[in-house]
N, C-alpha and C positions, 0 to 999 in steps of 0.2 A: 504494500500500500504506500502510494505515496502522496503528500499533498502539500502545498506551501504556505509560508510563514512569512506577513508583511510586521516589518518591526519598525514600529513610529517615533525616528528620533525629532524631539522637537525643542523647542526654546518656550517655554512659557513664563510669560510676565506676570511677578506678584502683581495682584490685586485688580489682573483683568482676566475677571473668573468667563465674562462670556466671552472675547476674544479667544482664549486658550480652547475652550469648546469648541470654537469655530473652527478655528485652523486644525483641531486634532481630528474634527468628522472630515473635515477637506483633505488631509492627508489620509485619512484611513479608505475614505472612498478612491484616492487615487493608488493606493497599495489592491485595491478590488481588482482597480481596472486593468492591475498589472498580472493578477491572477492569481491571489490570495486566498485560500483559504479559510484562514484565519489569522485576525488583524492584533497586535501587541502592545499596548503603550506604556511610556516611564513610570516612573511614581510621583506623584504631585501633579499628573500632565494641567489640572484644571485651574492651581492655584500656586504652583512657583515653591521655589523655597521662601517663607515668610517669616517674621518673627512671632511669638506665641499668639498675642492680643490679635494679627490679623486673623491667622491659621485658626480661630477658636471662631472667630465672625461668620469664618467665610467656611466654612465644617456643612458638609452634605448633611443633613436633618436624617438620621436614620438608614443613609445611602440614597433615600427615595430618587435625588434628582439624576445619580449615574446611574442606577438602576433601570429609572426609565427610558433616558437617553439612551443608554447604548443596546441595553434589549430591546428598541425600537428599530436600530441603525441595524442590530443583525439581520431582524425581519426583513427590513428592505431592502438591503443588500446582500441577504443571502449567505449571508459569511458568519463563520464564531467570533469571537471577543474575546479576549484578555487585557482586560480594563485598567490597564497596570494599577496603581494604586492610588486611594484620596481617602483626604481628612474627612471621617465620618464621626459625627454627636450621635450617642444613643445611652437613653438610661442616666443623663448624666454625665460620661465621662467620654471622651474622643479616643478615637483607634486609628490607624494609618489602615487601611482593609485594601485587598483584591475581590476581582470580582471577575468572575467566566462564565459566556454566555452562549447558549447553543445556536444555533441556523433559526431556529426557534422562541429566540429572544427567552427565551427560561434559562435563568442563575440557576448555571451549574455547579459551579462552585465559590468559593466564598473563602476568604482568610485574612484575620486579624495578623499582622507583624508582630514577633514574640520574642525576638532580641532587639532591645531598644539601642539604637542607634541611628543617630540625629545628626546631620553637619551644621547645624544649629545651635543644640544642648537644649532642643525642645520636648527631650521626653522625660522631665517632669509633667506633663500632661497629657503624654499619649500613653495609653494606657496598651499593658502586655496582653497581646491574645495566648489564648489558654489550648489551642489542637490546632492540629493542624489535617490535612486529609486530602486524599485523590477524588478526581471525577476524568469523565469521559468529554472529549471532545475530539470532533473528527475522526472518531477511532483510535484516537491514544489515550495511554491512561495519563493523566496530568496531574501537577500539582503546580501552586503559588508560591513563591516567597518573595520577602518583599529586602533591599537596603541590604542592612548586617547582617540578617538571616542569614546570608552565602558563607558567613565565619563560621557556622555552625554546620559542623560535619555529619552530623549523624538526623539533620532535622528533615533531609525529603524521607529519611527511610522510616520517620514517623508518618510519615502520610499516607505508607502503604507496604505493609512487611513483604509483600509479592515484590516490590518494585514499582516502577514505572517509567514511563517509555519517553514522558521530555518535561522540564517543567520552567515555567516563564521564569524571569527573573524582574523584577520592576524596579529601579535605583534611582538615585541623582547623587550618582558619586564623583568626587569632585575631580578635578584635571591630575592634581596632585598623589591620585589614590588609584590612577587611571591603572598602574601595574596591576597592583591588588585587584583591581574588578575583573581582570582579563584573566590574571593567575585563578580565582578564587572558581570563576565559571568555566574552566579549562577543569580544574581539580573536581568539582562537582559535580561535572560529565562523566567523566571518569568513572571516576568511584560506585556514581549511581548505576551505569551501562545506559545512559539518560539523554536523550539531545539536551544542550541547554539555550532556550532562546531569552537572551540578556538586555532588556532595553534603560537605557540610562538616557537622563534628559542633556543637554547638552546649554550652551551661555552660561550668563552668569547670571539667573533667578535671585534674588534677595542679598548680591551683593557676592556670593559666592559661585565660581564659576565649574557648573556640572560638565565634565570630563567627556562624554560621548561614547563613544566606542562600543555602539551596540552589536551586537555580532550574533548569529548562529552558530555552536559547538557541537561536534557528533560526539555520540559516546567514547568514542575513542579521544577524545581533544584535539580535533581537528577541526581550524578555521573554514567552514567553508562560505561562510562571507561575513564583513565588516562594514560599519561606517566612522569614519574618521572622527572629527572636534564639530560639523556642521550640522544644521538641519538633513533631513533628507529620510529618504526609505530603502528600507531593505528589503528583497521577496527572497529566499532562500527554501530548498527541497527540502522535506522532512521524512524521510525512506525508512520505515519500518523495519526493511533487510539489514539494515543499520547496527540499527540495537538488536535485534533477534541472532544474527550470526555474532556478536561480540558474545551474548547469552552463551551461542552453541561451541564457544573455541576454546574453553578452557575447560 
């Protein structure tokens, strides 16, 4: 089985929460027309890196408003979603979350970020998700993790003691950290037998400048495509044979 992977590297301006919408559905509908499968975006895509007081303002109510967005966007264009990550209020307290959505605009899966880790020092109020877990899209089994989470070695095989076959990465790690994000999603691959698709946002959001280099990794840690320090898309194969012969060769 094989199908492809559009990855939305983008620049999003604190505190232009509908701009950043717009430009992210314009880039995802032109990752379609490139023949996408399914569409990925950074973390923070809607609201930048901000400082608390904004990030607390400007916090999706529950998720309601990416929920509806972008499970609308898969309907009509046919494609899955991996909504990389945003500031969601619920209950009270704020979570950085993922969201995956089918062809079908139904949340398939869902994940709270569970290693705090801010280029900020804003997780004093983002609060730590508690599981973490696989679902299905396009026929792979998948998981979420979001930032820091990638330091944490043993957190995709909490999401499914079988494995799983690729899982997003959603970041905004900065220019400086650019090693580590490339090393970390290399080693992740790896380890899982896992494609990893890595989308980090790129500029300088809230004064600090996100690093880019969103790439494609097969389970084996192999590049097989990148985007540099700019805006821009990525459409990259996602081949089942992939992971399944790494499965069958040891």
């Amino acid at each position: 089985m094989k199908k492809k992977a559009g990855l939305i590297q983008m620049y999003s301006l604190p505190g232009e929460v509908s701009r950043n919408e717009e430009k992210a559905l314009s880039m995802m509908k032109e990752a379609v027309s490139k023949g996408a499968d399914m569409v990925a975006l950074p973390a923070l895509w809607n609201t930048g890196i901000e400082q608390e007081a904004q990030m607390r303002r400007e916090a999706d109510a529950g998720g309601s408003r990416t929920v509806q967005m972008m499970g609308d966007f898969a309907v009509q264009n046919h494609v899955s979603v991996a909504a990389g990550a945003v500031i969601v209020s619920e209950n009270g307290k704020f979570y950085q979350r993922a969201y995956a959505f089918n062809r079908q605009g139904e949340t398939v899966g869902q994940y709270d970020q569970m290693n705090e880790f801010f280029p900020l020092g804003e997780a004093d109020f983002i609060a730590a998700g508690s599981n973490i877990s696989s679902f299905m899209l396009e026929g792979f089994r998948c998981a979420c993790v979001i930032g820091g989470d990638l330091k944490c070695a043993g957190l995709l095989r909490m999401a499914n003691n079988k494995g799983i076959d690729l899982f997003f990465a959603a970041a905004q790690w900065t220019g400086e950290n650019a090693f580590d994000w490339s090393a970390l999603l290399r080693a992740r691959a790896i380890e899982n037998g896992a494609y990893a698709v890595g989308v980090n946002g790129c500029g300088a959001p809230g004064g600090k400048e996100s690093g880019g280099e969103s790439a494609v990794i097969t389970p084996r840690g192999i590049t097989e495509g990148r985007l540099l320090h700019e805006e821009g898309i990525l459409v990259e194969e996602i081949d089942s044979h992939a992971f399944m012969s790494m499965r069958t060769s040891f």
